[in-house]
C-alpha positions in Angstrom: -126.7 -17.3 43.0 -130.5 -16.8 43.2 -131.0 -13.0 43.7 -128.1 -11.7 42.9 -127.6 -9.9 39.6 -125.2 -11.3 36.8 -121.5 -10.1 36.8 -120.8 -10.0 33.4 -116.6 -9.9 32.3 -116.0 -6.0 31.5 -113.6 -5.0 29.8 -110.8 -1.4 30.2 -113.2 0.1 27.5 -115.7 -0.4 29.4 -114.1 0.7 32.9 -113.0 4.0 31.7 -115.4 6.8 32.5 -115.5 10.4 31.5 -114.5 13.3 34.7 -116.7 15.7 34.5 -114.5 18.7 33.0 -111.4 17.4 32.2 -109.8 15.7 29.3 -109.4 12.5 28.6 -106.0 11.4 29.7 -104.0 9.8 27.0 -103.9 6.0 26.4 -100.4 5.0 27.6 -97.7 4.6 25.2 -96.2 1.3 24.1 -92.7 2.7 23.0 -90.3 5.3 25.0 -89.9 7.6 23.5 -85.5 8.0 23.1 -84.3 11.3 24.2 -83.2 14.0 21.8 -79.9 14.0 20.5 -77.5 16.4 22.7 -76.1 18.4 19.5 -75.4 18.1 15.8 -74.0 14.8 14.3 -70.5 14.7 13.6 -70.1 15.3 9.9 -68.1 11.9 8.4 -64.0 12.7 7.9 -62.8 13.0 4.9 -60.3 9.9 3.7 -56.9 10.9 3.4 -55.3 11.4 -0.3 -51.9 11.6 -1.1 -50.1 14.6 -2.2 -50.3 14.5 -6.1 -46.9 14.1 -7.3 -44.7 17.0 -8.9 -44.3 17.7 -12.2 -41.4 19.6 -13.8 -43.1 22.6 -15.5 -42.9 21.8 -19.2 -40.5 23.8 -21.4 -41.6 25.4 -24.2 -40.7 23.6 -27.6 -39.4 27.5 -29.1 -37.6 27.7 -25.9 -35.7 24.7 -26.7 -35.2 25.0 -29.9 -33.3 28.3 -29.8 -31.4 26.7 -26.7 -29.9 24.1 -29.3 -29.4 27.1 -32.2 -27.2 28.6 -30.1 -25.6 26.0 -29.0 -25.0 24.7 -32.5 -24.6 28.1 -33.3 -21.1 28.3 -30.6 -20.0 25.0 -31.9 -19.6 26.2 -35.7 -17.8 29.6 -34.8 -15.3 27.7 -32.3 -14.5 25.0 -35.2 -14.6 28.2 -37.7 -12.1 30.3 -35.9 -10.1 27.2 -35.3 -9.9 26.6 -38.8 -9.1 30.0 -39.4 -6.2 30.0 -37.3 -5.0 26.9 -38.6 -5.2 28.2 -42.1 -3.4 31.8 -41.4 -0.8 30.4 -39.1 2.3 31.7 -41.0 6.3 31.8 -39.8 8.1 35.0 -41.4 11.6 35.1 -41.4 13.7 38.3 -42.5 17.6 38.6 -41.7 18.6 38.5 -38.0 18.6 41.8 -36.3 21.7 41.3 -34.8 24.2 39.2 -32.1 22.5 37.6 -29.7 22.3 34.5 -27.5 20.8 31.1 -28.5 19.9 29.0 -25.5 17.4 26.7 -26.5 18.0 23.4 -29.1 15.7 21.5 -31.0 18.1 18.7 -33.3 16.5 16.7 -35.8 18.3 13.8 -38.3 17.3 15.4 -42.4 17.7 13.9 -45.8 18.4 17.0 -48.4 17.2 15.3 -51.8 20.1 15.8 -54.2 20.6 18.6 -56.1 17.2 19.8 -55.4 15.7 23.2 -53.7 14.4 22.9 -50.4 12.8 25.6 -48.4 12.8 26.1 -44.7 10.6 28.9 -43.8 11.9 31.4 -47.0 15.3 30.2 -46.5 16.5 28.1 -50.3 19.1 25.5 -49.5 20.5 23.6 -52.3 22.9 20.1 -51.5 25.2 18.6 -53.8 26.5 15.3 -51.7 30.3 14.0 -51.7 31.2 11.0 -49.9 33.8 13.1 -47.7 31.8 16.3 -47.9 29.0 18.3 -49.1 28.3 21.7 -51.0 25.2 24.2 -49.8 23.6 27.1 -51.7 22.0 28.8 -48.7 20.2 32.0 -50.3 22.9 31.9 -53.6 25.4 32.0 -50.3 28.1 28.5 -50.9 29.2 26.5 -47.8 31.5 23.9 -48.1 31.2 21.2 -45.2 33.6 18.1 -44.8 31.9 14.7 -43.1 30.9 15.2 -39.6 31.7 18.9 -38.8 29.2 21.4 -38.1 28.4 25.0 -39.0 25.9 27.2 -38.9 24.4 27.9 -42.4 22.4 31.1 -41.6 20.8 33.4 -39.0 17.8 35.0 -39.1 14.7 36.4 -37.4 11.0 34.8 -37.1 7.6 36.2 -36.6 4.7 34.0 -36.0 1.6 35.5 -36.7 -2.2 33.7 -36.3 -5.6 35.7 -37.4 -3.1 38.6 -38.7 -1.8 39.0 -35.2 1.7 38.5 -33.9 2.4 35.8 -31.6 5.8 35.3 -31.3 9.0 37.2 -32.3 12.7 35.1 -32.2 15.8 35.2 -33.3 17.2 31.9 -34.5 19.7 29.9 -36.0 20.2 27.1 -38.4 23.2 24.6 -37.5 24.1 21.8 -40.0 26.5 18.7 -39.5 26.9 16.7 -42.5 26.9 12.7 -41.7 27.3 11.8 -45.1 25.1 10.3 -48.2 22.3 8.0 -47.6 21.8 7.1 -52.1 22.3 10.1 -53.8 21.0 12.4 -50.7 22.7 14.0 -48.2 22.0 13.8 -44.0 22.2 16.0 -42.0 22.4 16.7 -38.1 20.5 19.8 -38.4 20.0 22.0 -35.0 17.8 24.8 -34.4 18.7 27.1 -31.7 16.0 29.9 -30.8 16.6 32.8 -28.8 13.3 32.1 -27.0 11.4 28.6 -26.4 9.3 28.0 -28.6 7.0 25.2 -29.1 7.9 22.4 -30.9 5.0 21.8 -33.5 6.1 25.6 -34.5 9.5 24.9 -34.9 8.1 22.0 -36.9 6.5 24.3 -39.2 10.1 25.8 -40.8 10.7 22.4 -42.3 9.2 21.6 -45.2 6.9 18.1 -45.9 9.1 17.2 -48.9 12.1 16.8 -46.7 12.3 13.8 -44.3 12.9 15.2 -40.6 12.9 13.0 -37.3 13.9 14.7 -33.9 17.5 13.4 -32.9 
């Protein structure tokens, strides 16, 4: 319009003006600022690990090498002592102390060789075979026995000793039926009878290997 001055486009710079004595306010802030956080972060939780597995504690090669001396060690004096005892298991036999009973039997079926020594325990019997009967030399002592009847030949008393030490002590009894020739050899029925029970791998022992013995 004629007269009137020019209004120009103005822009916020140029509408702010200064207060006298107080400070320029602060140009407003695009962004919010976020509030501060209420307390510390929780730290992050650890993952769980499995237990790590047992062990046994190791043992101690020395250890186990004098475990398996000494048990090597035991081993050889059990198989030592047993040989031992094997070796000094002995049957002594003197004459019998006197009467006495003889409840307990072991038979066995013999073959005397003929004419030939044979020792049971330290007892020397000598058999000289006859169809109808038989001669003995028991200890230089003769016994003449017709077929099939029975007598005893000798009594006497054992000791069994093992390591040097006395196991056993018995009277005993040596009881002969003769059954006749088998060649040039004489059978036997021959009965022990023991004044105490004794086990049978000891009576075993009184009869020698060169005579052939089976129990009856």
């Amino acid at each position: 319009m004629p007269g009137c001055s020019e209004i120009t486009a103005m822009s916020e710079e140029d509408l702010f003006f200064e207060i006298p004595g107080g400070s320029p306010p602060a140009p407003p802030d695009s962004e919010e600022t976020a509030p501060p956080p209420a307390g510390p972060a929780p730290s992050p939780r650890p993952a769980s690990r499995p237990p790590p597995p047992t062990r046994a504690a190791p043992v101690h090669p020395r250890r186990r090498n004098w475990r398996l001396i000494l048990a090597l060690s035991a081993i050889g004096l059990v198989l030592l002592v047993a040989i031992l005892a094997v070796l000094t298991f002995s049957v002594a036999i003197v004459p019998s102390s006197g009467a006495t009973t003889y409840p307990y039997t072991v038979t066995y079926d013999v073959v005397f060789p003929h004419g030939e020594q044979v020792q049971i325990g330290n007892i020397s019997i000598v058999a000289i075979p006859y169809p109808d009967r038989v001669s003995l030399s028991v200890d230089k002592v003769p016994y003449e026995i017709r077929l099939n009847e029975t007598r005893q030949i000798t009594a006497k008393h054992g000791t069994v000793t093992m390591l040097g030490i006395a196991l056993l002590s018995f009277d005993f009894t040596l009881d002969a039926e003769y059954r006749g020739m088998s060649g040039n050899d004489a059978t036997f029925r021959l009965a022990v009878r023991t004044s105490d029970q004794l086990p049978k791998f000891m009576i075993d022992r009184l009869l020698p290997g060169d005579v052939q013995a089976r129990p009856a």
